[in-house]
Each structure stands twice: as C-alpha cells, then as structure tokens.
C-alpha positions, 0 to 999 in steps of 0.5 A: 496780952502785951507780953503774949503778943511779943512771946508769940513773935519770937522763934524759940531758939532766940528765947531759949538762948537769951532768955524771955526777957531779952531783946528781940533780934527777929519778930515774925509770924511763925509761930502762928502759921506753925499753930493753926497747922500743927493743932488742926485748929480749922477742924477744931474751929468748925466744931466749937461753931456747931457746938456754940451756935445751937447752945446759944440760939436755944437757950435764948429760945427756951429762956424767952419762953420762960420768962414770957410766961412767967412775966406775962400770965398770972399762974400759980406756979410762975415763982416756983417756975422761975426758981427751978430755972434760976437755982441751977446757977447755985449749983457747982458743975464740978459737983454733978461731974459725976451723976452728970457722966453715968446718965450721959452713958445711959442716954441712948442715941441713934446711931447716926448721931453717936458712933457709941450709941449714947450721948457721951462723946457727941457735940449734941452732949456738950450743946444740952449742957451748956444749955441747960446750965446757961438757961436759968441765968438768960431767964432771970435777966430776961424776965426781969427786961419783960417786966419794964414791958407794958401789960397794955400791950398784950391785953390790947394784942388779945382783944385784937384776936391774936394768938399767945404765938403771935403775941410772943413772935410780933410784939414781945420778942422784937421788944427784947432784941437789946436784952437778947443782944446782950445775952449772945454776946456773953452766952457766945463768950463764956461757951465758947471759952468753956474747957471744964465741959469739953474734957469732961464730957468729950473723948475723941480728940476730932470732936473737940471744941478749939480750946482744948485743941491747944492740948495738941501744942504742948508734949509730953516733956517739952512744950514750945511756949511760943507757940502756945502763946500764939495759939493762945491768941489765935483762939482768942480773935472769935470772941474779940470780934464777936464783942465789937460786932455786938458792943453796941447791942451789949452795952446799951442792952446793959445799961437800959432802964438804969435811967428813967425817962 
C-alpha cells in the first residue's frame, strides 16, 4: 500500500528516467486528478452504487427470510431448504460462466430496462447474480445468530395475536442488526470489489462497475503505471470508508456469542 502511495506521487517521466527505486524529486497529485478524469470514474462510481446497494439490501432481505423460517418453524423441508441456499457457495462461478451467459441471453426484459431486450448487459443482471451467489452464505451465518434467539419470544408474540410479518419486522429483525451490520459491510466489500462478473456479464464500457473502469487507464502498448496506481487507490476510498463506518458493528457482530454470559 506503502509502495502504491509513493508510486502514484510521482510523474512518470521522473520514474522512467530514474527508475521506480529512486529518490523523489517532486511528489503531487497529478496523477489522481489525471485518473478520475481520464477513466470517467464518477460514471463508473455512480454505477457500482446502483449495482451494490440493490444486491446487498436484497440479499440481506432474502437471506433474513430463510433463516427465519427455517430456524423459527418446524417444516419438514428446512434442512433441505438451508442446503439448497448454502450449496451454491460449493460452487466455482468460473464453472456456470458458460450455462450462466446462454440463459442471460434468454431472459427477456423490457425494453426500458435492456437496450438489447435481454438481461445480459444490463446492471439488473450483475445485481441478481451477486444476489444470488451471495445469498446462501448471508443464510448460514443468519440462521445459525437466530438460533441463539429464544423461541419464548415468538411464542409469546403469537399468543399476543401478532402475525408471522410483525413477529419477523418487530422482534426478529431488530434483534439481527449486528449479525446484519456484519454481513453489509463484507457483502459491500467483496460486491463491490468484484471484476470476474462485470467483464463477464457486462458489454458496454458506460455501464461498467468503477473496477473495471481501471481497464481505461492502461493501452494497448504502453500503460502509465502511475497512474494506474492512483486509480487503483482511488477505488479503494469506498470500501475503506465503508469498514470504519461500520467497524464497530463488524466486529462485535463477529465476536458475539463467542463468550457466554
């Protein structure tokens, strides 16, 4: 990190003359003015933002969902359930590249949403797939927190009258927020940071998330290194202040329950 700061400092021309292992004899931000504006990465910000923010609210959704039925209710097909949602996680995504690409291009959407009328190429794509990948993981951590949740509550709640909405809205979710906190902060990180599903799934250069917009900082036969650097760490300010806002949620959503009492 040490050695990217200091490489973005410097110009170019100072690096390709001395050398990447001399002394400096001039540090400024150049670099990073020449890479927010050279690689549209305010375009490419706003899109990584449509694309995290859905994925990472709806697998939270979803997954809650899960694990409260399977934890909170005896059915007959919970095990089977939890195993379907967990087993995608087995799963290499290198190994669906393939199945995945064909039933994008057979899925048909309107044509508001797709220039193409199908789902490859459109942010609502990588959202579903990150989603969908993601989902079984936030399930398994989810459902194993509710468990260390008192039954004596739900019960209670149904003698009450209250509905299986109000007892997952009112007293289940609000009791999840540092398991939740937890999971956002890493669902934010690892989405946020993917590039295998964008150049995957994803054809038109505008509606690419910002990292692979770092692709636009390097040609064909000469690429600024410099430069790269700073782009490099200019996409990495989101997830930086995306932990510390959340570090304190992150960290006791890790460690509760590993003391009792």
């Amino acid at each position: 990190m040490l050695w990217a700061i200091y490489t973005s400092l410097r110009p170019y021309s100072e690096t390709q003359s001395k050398g990447y292992l001399s002394l400096p004899s001039t540090l400024n931000f150049q670099n990073y003015i020449d890479a927010w504006n050279q690689s549209g990465m305010p375009h490419y910000f706003w899109n990584t933002v449509m694309i995290a923010v859905p994925a990472v609210l709806l697998t939270l959704l979803l997954s809650s969902f899960v694990a409260f039925t399977v934890t909170q209710y005896n059915l007959k097909i919970n095990l089977l359930l939890l195993m379907v949602f967990t087993a995608g996680n087995l799963l290499p995504q290198q190994v669906i590249i393939t199945p995945l690409y064909r039933l994008y291009l057979l899925i048909s959407l309107p044509s508001q949403v797709s220039d193409s009328g199908k789902m490859y190429d459109t942010i609502i794509g990588l959202v579903v797939i990150h989603v969908a990948f993601q989902s079984g993981f936030c399930t398994f951590v989810l459902s194993n927190y509710m468990k260390t949740i008192p039954t004596g509550l739900r019960e209670a709640a149904v003698v009450d009258g209250a509905t299986v909405w109000q007892i997952y809205s009112r007293i289940i979710l609000p009791l999840l927020k540092p398991a939740v906190a937890a999971l956002a902060t890493l669902l934010s990180i690892w989405i946020y940071n993917d590039f295998f599903w964008a150049i995957v799934l994803i054809s038109s250069g505008d509606k690419m998330p910002i990292t692979s917009s770092l692709a636009n900082l390097s040609g064909t036969f000469f690429t600024n290194d410099n430069l790269v650097a700073a782009g490099a760490l200019l996409t990495a300010v989101p997830t930086l202040l995306v932990y510390f806002l959340l570090q304190r949620q992150f960290v006791s959503g890790l460690t509760l329950g590993a003391e009792k009492g």
